[in-house]
C-alpha positions as semicolon CSV with decimal commas, in nm:
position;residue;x (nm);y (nm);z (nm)
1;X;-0,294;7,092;-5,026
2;X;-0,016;7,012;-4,788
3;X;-0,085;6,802;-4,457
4;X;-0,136;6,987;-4,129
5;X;0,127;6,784;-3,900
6;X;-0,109;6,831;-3,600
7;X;-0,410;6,722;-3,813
8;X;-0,235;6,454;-3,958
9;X;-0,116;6,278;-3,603
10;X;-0,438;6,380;-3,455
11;X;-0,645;6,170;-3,678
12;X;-0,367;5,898;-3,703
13;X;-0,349;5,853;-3,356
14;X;-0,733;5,840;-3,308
15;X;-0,747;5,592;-3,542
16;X;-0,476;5,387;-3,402
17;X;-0,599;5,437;-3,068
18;X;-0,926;5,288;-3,153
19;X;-0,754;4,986;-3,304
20;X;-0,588;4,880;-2,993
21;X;-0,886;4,990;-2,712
22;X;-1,087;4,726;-2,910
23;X;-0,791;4,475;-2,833
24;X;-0,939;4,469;-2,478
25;X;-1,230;4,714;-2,401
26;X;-1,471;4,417;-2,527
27;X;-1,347;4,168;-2,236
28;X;-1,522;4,345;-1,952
29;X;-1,807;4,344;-2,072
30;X;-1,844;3,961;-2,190
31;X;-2,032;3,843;-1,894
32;X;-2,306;4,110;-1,991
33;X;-2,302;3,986;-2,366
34;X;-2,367;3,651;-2,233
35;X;-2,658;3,767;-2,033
36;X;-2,790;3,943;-2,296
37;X;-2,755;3,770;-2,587
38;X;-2,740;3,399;-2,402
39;X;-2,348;3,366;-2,584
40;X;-2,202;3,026;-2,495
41;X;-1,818;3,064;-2,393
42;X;-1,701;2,967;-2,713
43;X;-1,874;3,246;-2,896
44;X;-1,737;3,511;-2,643
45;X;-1,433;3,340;-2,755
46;X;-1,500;3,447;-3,115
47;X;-1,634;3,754;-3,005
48;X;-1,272;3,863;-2,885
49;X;-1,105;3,629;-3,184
50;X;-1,306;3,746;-3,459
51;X;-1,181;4,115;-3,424
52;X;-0,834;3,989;-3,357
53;X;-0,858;3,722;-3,650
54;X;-0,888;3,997;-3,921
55;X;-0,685;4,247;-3,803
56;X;-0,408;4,016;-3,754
57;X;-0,466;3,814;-4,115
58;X;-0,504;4,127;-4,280
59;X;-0,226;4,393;-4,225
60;X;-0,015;4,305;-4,363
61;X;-0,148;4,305;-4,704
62;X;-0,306;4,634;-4,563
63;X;0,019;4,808;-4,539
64;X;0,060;4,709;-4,928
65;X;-0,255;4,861;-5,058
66;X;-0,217;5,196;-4,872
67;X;0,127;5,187;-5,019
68;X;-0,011;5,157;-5,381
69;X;-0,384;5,317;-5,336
70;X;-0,277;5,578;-5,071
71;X;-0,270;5,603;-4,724
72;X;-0,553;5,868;-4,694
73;X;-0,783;5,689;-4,866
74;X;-0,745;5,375;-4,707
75;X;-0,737;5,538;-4,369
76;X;-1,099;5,691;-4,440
77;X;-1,208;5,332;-4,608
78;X;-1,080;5,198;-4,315
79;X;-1,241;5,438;-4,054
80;X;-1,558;5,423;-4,169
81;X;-1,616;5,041;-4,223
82;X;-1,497;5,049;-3,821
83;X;-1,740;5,335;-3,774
84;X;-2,032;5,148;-3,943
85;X;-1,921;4,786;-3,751
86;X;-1,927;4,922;-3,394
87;X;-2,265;5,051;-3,478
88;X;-2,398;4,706;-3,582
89;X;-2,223;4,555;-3,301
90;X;-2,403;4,762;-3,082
91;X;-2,720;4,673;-3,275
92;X;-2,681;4,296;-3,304
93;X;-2,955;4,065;-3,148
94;X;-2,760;3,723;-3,182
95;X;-2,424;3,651;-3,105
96;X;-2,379;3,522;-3,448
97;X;-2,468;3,893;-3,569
98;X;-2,227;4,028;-3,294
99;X;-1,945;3,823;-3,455
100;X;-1,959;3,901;-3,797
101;X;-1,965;4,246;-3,709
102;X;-1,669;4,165;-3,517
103;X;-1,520;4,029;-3,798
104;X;-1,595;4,360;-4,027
105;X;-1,461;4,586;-3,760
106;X;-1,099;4,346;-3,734
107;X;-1,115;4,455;-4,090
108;X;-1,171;4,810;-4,119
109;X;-0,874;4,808;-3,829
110;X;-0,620;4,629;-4,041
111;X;-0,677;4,906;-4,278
112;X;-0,663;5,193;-3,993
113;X;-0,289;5,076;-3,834
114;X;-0,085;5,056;-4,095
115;X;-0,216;5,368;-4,258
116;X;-0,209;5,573;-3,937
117;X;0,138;5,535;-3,900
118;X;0,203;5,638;-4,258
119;X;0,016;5,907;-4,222
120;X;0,179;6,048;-3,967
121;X;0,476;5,998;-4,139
122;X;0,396;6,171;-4,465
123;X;0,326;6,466;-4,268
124;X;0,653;6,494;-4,087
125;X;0,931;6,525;-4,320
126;X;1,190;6,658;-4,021
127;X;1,387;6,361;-3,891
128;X;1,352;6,498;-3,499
129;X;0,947;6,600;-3,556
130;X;0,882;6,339;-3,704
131;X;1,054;6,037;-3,428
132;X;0,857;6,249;-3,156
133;X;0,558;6,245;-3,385
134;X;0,549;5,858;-3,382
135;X;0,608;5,863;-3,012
136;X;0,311;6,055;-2,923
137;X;0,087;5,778;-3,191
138;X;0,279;5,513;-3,013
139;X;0,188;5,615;-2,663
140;X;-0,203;5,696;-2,751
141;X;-0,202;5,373;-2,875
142;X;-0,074;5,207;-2,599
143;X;-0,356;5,407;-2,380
144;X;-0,590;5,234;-2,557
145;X;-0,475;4,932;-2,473
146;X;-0,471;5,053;-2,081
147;X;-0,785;5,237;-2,111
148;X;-0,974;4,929;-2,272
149;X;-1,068;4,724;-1,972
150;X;-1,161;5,058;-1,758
151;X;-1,361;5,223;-2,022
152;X;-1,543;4,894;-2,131
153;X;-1,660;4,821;-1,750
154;X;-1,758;5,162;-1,683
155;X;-1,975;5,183;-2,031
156;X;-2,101;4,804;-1,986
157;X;-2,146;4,888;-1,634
158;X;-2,338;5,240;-1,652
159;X;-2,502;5,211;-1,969
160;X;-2,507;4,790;-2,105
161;X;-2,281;4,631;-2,306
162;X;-2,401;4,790;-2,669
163;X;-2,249;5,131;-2,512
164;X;-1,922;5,002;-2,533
165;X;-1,947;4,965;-2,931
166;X;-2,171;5,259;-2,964
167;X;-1,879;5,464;-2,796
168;X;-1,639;5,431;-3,112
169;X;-1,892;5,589;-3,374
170;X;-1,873;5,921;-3,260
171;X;-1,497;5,933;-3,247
172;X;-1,491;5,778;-3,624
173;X;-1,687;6,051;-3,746
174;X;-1,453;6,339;-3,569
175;X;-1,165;6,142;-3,723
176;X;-1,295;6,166;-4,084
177;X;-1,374;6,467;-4,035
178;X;-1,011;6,558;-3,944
179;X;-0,917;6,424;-4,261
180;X;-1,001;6,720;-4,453
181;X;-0,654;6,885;-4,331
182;X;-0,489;6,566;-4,416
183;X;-0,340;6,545;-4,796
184;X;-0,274;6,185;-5,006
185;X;0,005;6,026;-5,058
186;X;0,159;5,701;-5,205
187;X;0,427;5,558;-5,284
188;X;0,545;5,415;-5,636
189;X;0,506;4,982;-5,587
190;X;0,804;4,785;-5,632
191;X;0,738;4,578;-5,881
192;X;0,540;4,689;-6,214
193;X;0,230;4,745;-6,192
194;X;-0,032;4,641;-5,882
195;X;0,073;4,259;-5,755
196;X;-0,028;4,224;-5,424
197;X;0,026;3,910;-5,257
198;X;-0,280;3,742;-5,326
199;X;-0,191;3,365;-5,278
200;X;-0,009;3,461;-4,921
201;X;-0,314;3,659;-4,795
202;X;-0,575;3,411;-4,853
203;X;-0,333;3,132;-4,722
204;X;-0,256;3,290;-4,415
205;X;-0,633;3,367;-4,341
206;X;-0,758;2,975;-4,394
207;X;-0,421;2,854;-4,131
208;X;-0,517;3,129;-3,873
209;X;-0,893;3,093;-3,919
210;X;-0,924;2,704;-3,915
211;X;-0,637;2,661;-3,623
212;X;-0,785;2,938;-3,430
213;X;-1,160;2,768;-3,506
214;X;-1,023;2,428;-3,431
215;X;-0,881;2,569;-3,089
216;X;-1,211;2,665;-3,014
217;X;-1,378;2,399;-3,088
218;X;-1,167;2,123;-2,922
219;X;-1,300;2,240;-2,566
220;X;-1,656;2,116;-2,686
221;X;-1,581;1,859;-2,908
222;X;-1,230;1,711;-2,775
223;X;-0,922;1,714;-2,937
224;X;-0,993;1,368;-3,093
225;X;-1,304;1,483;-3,253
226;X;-1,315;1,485;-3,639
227;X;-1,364;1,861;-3,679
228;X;-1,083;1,971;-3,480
229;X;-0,840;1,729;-3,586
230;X;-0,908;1,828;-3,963
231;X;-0,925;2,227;-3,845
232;X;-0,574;2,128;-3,688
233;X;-0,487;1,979;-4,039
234;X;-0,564;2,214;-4,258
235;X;-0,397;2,497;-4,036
236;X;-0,042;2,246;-4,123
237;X;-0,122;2,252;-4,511
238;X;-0,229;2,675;-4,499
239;X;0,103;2,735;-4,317
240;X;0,236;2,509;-4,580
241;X;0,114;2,699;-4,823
242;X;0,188;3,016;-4,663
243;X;0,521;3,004;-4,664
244;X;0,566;2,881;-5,042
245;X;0,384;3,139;-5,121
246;X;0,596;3,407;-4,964
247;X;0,920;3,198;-5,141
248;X;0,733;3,258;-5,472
249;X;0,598;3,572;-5,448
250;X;0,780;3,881;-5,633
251;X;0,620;4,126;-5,335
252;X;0,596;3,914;-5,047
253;X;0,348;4,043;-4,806
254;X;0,610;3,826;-4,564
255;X;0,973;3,857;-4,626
256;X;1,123;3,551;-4,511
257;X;1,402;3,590;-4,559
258;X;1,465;3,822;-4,242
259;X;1,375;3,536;-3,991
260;X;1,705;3,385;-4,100
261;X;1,806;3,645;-3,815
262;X;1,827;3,506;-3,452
263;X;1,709;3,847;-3,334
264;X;1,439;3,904;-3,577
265;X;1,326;3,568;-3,510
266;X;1,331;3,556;-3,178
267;X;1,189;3,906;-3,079
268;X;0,867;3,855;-3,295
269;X;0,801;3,451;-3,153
270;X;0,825;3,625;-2,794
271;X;0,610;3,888;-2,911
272;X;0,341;3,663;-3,010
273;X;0,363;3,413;-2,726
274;X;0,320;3,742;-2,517
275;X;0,030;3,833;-2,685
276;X;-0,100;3,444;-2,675
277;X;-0,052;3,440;-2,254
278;X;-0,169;3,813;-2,162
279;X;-0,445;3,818;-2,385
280;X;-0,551;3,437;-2,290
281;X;-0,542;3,548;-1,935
282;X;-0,693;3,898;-1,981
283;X;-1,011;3,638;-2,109
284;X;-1,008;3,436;-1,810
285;X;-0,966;3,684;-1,519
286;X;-1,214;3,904;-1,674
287;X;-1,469;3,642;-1,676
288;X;-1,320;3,487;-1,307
289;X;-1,382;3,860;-1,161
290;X;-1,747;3,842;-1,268
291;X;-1,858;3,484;-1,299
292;X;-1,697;3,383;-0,949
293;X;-1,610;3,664;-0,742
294;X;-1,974;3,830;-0,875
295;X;-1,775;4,157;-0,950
296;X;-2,005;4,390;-1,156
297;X;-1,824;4,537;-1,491
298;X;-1,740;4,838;-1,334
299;X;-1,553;4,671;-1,019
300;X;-1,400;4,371;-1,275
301;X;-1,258;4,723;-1,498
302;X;-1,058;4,877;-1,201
303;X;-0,937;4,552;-1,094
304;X;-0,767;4,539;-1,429
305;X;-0,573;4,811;-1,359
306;X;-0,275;4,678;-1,194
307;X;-0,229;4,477;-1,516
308;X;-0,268;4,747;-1,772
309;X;-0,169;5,051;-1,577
310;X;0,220;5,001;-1,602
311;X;0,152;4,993;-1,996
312;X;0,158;5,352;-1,955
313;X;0,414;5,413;-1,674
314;X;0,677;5,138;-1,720
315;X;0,823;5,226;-2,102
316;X;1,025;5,532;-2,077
317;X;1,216;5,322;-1,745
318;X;1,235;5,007;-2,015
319;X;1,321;5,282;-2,268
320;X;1,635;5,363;-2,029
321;X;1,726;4,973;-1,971
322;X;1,739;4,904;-2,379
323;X;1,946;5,188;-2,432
324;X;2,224;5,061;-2,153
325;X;2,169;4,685;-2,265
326;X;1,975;4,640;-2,606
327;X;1,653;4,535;-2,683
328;X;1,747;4,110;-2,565
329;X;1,769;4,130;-2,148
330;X;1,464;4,386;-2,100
331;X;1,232;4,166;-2,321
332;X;1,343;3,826;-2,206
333;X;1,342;3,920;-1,817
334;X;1,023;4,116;-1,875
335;X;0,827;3,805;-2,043
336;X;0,976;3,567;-1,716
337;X;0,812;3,865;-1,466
338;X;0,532;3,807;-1,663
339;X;0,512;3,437;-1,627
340;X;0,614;3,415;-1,308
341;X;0,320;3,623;-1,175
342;X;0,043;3,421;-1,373
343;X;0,236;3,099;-1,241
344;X;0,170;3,281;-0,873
345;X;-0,205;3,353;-1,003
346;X;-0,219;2,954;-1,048
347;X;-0,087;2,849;-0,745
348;X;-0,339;3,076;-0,570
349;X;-0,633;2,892;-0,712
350;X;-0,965;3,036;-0,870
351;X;-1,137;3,122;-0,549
352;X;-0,827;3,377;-0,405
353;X;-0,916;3,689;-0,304
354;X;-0,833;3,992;-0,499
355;X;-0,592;4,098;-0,208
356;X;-0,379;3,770;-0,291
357;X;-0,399;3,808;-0,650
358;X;-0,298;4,219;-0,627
359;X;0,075;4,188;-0,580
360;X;0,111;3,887;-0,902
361;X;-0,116;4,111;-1,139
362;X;0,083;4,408;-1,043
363;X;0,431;4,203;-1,132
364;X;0,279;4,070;-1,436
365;X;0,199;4,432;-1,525
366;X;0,505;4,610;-1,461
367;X;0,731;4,317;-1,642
368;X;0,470;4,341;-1,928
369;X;0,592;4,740;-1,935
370;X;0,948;4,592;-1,999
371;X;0,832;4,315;-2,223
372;X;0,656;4,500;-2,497
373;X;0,904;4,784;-2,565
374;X;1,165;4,495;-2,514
375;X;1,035;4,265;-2,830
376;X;0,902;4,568;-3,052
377;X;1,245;4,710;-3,018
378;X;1,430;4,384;-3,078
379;X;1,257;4,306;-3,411
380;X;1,290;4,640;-3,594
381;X;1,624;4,725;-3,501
382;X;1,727;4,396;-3,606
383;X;1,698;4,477;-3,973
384;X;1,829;4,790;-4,241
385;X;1,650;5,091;-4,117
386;X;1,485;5,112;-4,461
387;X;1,307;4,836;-4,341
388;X;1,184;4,920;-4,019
389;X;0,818;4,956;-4,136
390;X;0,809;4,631;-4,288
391;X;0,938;4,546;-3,919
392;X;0,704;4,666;-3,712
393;X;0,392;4,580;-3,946
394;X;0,571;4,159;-3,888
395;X;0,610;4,230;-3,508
396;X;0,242;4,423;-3,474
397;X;0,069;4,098;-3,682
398;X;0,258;3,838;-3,458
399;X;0,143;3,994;-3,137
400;X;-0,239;3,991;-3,307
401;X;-0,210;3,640;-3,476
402;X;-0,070;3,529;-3,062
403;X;-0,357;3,686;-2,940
404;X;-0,589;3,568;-3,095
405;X;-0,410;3,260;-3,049
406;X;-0,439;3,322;-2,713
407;X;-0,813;3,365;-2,607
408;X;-0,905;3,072;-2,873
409;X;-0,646;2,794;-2,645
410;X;-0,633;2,957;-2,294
411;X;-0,998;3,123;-2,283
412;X;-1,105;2,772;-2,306
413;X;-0,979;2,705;-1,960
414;X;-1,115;2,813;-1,639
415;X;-0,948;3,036;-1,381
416;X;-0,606;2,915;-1,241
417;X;-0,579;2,615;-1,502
418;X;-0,550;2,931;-1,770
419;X;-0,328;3,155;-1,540
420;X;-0,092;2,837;-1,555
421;X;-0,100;2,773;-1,930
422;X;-0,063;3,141;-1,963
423;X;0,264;3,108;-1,757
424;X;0,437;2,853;-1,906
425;X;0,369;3,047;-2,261
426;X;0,523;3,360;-2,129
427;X;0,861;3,148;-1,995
428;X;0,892;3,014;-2,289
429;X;0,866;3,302;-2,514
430;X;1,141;3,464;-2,291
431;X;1,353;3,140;-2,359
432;X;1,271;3,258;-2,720
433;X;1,381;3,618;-2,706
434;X;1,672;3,572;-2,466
435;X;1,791;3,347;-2,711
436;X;1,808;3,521;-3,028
């Protein structure tokens, strides 16, 4: 059985789609988790890191087993362990339950991304088809990420916050469904026989884990408390280990050896200290919409929108700018526009009006339309276009790792003392990608 194209990018891009609307369709709704489930901050911290923590430890190694096991059937492992997740989110009765289920969807995603785009590209052997074919995955994707904070008010709003995880079962079931019109495929491993990269996986779960838990953590307990100062160390000795373990390995899940390049380097640390300030921020304005300007969901979603709207409208202009003047200028002056308007946000002050904050969110937005296309495009065409995958799946986990990087450090600030952190991490990761 050959693949349908249009089957095969159909159920890719739902899949991927799902992956990134749970980036941000949960943050809306956090005030009504706490309600409900009486969350303290730092567990709606984890409820946002614990998804973020897994996918962004995870897929890479993901990438490798759908390479060796096949993309199909990871994809459908994948897709259902999501499925079955967002229905015991919706179910959970303790924010310790919501967590771990958290946790369980982060990992059925890191199996869903990296197989979706495979997929997709199994299907389309024609050159042309299959560029445009990656476009359209790229831009549902990216409407998740728009769609997240609109969709999770309205649900959370309308119908409580266990709508907003009850929303992604049915579309898991009509993707493995689609499946059936979607044939295998693998491809042979480079090395004999099946070594994944077992030492680097594990050690780059305990340094993201503990630094992201010690993060956390240090807004309760202080940074000079015991557990956060030996959280803080043993992130040091996992990134330690880490990176010996990608010297070492003979299929590094992590080639090093690319971040010898300025470019490489420098588009993927400004793609994660993106990540770390919008995502941080995204945390703290959704909760400053509801907590102190008593927004309900619904009102806190649309407000969102002159953040996450230019996602969608901005690229093809930012498309136009890297073509004229590479990948560097769009993503560097795109992460200062960014900056500058949470630095604006800051100087407002927590109790501003939404009319004073509208014209900074809306800069922040369109620069972030620049930004993103800016860094993604800087990183993978910084390397031998045989390597482009391994690219994007290094650029995709540093934007996940900053994230969740993100909401652990800057979600533990309130209002404008987060819009400033979030600022001075977005200048400097244009200093970063101007640079390389």
């Amino acid at each position: 059985m050959r693949s349908r194209p249009g089957t095969a990018l159909a159920v890719a891009a739902l899949g991927y789609l799902l992956v990134l609307l749970d980036v941000t369709v949960v943050n809306v709704a956090l005030e009504s988790i706490a309600a409900g489930l009486h969350a303290s901050r730092a567990q709606l911290q984890w409820v946002v890191d614990g998804y973020a923590l897994a996918l962004a430890s995870l897929m890479l190694s993901a990438g490798q087993v759908a390479d060796a096991f096949g993309r199909r059937r990871v994809f459908a492992g994948g897709m259902a362990l999501f499925g079955a997740a967002s229905a015991a989110c919706a179910l959970a009765l303790s924010a310790g339950a919501l967590i771990a289920a958290r946790v369980v969807q982060g990992v059925g995603a890191a199996a869903l991304l990296p197989a979706s785009l495979a997929l997709v590209t199994a299907a389309h052997e024609d050159p042309g088809e299959r560029a445009r074919a990656i476009g359209v995955w790229a831009g549902v994707g990216s409407l998740g990420l728009v769609a997240g904070p609109l969709v999770g008010g309205a649900l959370a709003g309308w119908l409580g916050w266990r709508a907003v995880f009850w929303a992604g079962v049915p579309v898991c079931v009509a993707a493995l469904a689609g499946l059936r019109g979607v044939e295998e495929s693998r491809e042979p491993m480079p090395v004999p026989g099946l070594r994944l990269d077992v030492a680097g996986q594990v050690a780059g779960i305990v340094w993201l884990a503990t630094l992201v838990g010690a993060l956390i953590a240090a807004r309760r307990l202080g940074w000079g408390s015991a557990p956060v100062l030996g959280g803080l160390v043993v992130s040091v000795v996992a990134l330690a280990a880490l990176i010996r373990a990608e010297r070492r390995a003979a299929w590094p899940m992590l080639e090093l050896r690319f971040f010898r390049d300025r470019a490489f380097t420098g588009a993927n640390v400004g793609a994660g200290l993106m990540n770390l300030g919008v995502l941080g921020s995204l945390f703290v304005l959704s909760l400053l919409l509801q907590q102190t300007h008593g927004l309900s969901p619904q009102a806190a979603g649309v407000r969102l929108l002159p953040l996450a709207a230019p996602l969608a409208l901005v690229p093809p202009l930012a498309a136009r700018a890297i073509r004229r003047s590479g990948p560097r200028l769009p993503a560097a002056l795109g992460l200062a526009g960014t900056g500058a308007g949470f630095l604006v946000l800051a100087a407002l002050g927590s109790d501003a009006s939404y009319g004073a904050m509208l014209a900074p969110l809306l800069l922040a937005g369109v620069a972030l339309g620049f930004a993103t296309p800016g860094v993604v495009t800087g990183a993978t065409s910084s390397v031998p276009s045989e390597r482009a995958g391994m690219a994007a799946a290094v650029n995709n986990t540093a934007r996940q790792a900053g994230g969740a990087i993100g909401v652990a450090l800057i979600g533990g600030f309130a209002g404008a003392a987060g819009f400033a952190v979030s600022g001075a991490v977005l200048l400097a990761g244009a200093v970063a990608a101007g640079r390389s």
